[in-house]
C-alpha positions, -999 to +999 in steps of 0.1 A: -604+142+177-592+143+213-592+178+233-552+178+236-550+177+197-573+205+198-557+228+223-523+218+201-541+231+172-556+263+182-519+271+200-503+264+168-526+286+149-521+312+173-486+311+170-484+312+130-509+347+131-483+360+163-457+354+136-473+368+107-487+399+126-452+403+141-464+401+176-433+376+181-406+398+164-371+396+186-338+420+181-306+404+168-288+421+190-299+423+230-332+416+243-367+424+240-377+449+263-413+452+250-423+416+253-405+419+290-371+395+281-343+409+304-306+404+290-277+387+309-244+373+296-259+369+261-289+351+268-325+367+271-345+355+307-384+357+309-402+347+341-435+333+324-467+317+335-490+293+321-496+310+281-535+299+285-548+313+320-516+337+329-511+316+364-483+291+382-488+261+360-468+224+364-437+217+346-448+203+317-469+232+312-445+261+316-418+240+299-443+241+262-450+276+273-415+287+275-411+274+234-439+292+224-431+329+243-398+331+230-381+336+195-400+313+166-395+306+130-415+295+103-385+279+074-402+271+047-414+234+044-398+225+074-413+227+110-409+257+132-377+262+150-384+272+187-354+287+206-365+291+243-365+267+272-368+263+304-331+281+319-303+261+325-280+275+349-240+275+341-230+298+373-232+313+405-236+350+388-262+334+368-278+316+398-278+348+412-294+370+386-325+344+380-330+341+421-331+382+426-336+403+396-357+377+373-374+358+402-373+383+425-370+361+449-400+340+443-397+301+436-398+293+399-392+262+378-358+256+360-354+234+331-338+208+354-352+169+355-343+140+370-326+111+345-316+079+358-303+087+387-294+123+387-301+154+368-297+173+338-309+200+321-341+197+290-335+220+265-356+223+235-370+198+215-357+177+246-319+173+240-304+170+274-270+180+289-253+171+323-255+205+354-220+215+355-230+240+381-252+231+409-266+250+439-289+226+456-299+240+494-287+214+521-300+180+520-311+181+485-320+170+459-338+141+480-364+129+461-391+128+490-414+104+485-399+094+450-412+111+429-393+145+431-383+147+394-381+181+384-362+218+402-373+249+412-349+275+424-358+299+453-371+271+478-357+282+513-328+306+513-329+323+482-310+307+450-311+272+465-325+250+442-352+220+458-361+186+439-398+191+434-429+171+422-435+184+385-472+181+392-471+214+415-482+251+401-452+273+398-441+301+372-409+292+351-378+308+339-374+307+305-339+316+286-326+318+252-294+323+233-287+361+214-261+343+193-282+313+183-309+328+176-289+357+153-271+333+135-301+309+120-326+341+121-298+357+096-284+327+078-295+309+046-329+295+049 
């Protein structure tokens, strides 16, 4: 039994007592304000750190803890449905309230990563979809040294998003959807 399985294990446990304690109970409507989500444009924003030692962690890391922070269900025998990623970013007024109010101006990781040969956004359970909006600072993305897979926003003047090694320690911004999560939380199980 490796350590990873174990780590797994113990999260997952975690999660199902969260759930059953109601430590991970979200509104239908708006935000919640107790468990620090912020509202904008009908998605919920939480800047989060690494879920096991509350600092900057690497993508990977802040990606699995964005799922796990953010609305969960347990359908009966099925396996739990997880509704927050790591953000996506559709506009400039978006861009704008991730870089200032959620950020604060601080560099953070998006759910951005590098595919082929450009980028796209990794939303849950890792479906992908193509940036329709970008606001890369000049000269990027770039790739330095090849290996620059993954984005963090806030790098040099703030909003600009930088291509960045996924191995570096960084907090993330993690987003959900009011009206996806309303919708399965009150339809038919």
């Amino acid at each position: 039994m490796s350590f990873a399985f174990l780590g797994g294990f113990f999260v997952y446990l975690t999660l199902i007592g969260q759930a059953k304690a109601g430590a991970n109970e979200f509104p239908d409507q708006g935000c919640s304000a107790q468990l620090d989500w912020t509202e904008f444009n009908g998605h919920c924003y939480k800047l989060v750190t690494n879920r096991f030692g509350g600092q900057p962690a690497d993508y990977t890391t802040i990606k699995d803890s964005c799922e796990s922070v953010g609305p969960l269900e347990f359908p009966f025998n099925s396996p739990f449905v997880k509704y927050a990623y790591l953000a996506d970013i559709q506009s400039i007024e978006e861009n704008d309230f991730i870089a200032e109010v959620l950020a604060g101006g601080n560099r953070a990781w998006l759910g951005g990563q590098r595919v082929g040969d450009g980028f796209q956004w990794v939303m849950k359970d890792g479906d992908t979809t193509p940036f329709t909006f970008t606001n890369w600072k000049p000269a990027d993305p770039n790739n330095k040294d090849g290996n620059e897979n993954c984005v963090e926003i806030n790098r040099g003047p703030p909003g600009k998003w930088n291509d960045l090694l996924c191995q570096r320690n960084l907090p993330g911004v993690c987003k959900y959807s009011i009206a996806a999560y309303a919708a399965r939380h009150n339809g038919p199980n």
